[in-house]
C-alpha positions in Angstrom: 8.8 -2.5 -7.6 5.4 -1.8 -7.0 5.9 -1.8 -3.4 8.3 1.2 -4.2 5.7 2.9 -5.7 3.1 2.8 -2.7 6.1 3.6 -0.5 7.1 7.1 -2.2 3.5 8.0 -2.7 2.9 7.5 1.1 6.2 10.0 1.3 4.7 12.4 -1.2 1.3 12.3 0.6 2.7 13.0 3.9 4.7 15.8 3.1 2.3 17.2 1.2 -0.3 16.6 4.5 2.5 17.9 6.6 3.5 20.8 5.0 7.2 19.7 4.4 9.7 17.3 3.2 11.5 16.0 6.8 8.4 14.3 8.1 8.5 12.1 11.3 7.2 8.9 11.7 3.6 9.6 12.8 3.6 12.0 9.9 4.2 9.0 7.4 1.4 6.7 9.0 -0.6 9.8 8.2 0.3 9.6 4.5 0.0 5.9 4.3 -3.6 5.8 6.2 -4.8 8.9 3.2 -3.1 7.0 -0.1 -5.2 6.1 -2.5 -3.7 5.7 -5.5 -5.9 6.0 -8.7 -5.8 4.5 -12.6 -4.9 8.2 -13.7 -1.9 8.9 -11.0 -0.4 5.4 -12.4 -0.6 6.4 -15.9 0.9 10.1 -14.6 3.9 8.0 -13.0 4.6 5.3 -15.8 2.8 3.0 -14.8 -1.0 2.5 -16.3 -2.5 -0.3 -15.5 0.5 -1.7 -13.4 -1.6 -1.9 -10.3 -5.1 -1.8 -8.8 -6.5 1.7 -7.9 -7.1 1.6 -4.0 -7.2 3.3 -1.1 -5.6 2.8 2.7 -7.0 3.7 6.3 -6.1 4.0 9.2 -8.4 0.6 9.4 -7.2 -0.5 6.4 -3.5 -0.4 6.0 -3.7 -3.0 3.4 -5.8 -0.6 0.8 -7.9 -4.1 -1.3 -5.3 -6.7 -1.2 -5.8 -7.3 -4.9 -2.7 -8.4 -6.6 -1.4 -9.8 -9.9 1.7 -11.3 -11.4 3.5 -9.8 -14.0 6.9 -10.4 -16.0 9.4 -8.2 -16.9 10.1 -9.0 -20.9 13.8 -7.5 -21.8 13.8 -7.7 -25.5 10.0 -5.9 -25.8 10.5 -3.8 -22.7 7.6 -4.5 -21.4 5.5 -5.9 -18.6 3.3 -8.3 -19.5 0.7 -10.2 -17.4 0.8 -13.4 -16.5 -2.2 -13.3 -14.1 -5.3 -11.2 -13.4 -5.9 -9.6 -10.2 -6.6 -12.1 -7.3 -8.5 -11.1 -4.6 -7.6 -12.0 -1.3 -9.8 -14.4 1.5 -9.7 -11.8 4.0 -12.4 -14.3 6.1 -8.7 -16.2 6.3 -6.2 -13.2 6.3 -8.1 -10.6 8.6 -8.2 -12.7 11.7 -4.3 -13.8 11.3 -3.6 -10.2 10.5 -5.1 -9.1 14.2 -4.0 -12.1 16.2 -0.6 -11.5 15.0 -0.9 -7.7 15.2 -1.9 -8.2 19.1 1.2 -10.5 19.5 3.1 -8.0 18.6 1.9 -4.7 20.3 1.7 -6.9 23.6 5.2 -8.6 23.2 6.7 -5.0 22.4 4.6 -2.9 24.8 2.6 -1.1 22.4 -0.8 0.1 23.4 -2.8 -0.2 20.0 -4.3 3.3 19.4 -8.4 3.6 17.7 -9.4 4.6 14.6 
């Protein structure tokens, strides 16, 4: 669900950024690399406290990684946590992430574009 939520607000920013609702593709990395989601947009969507405020680049696709588990109760209609947020080893993640990346842009004969 929450993945939903980034998605859409990447769509939102973009066509905001681009000045109408039939972006392109390059106009939705836009939106994605100027998110940043904050504690008051999730409480104006639904959602307070559902997620961590963050904030993507176009070096950071990932905004902070942070996550958390939560659990859907039916007969409260709730959320309720069942972790706090974890942060991620990005001394692990962030070398995978660009050997992988590289893998990829070569095997499909992308020329990776700077920042």
């Amino acid at each position: 669900m929450y993945a939903a939520v980034v998605i859409a607000e990447a769509i939102r920013k973009a066509q905001d950024l681009a000045g109408t609702s039939a972006i392109n593709p390059e106009q939705l990395r836009d939106g994605f690399e100027q998110l940043e989601i904050t504690a008051e947009r999730l409480t104006e969507i639904g959602l307070p406290d559902f997620g961590p405020a963050f904030a993507m680049s176009c070096e950071n696709h990932g905004g902070n990684g942070m996550a958390r588990v939560q659990q859907w109760d039916a007969d409260a209609q709730k959320w309720t946590l069942i972790t706090e947020f974890t942060e991620p080893d990005q001394d692990i993640l962030a070398p995978l992430i660009a050997e992988d990346s590289e893998a990829y842009a070569k095997e499909a004969g992308i020329t990776p574009r700077d920042c």
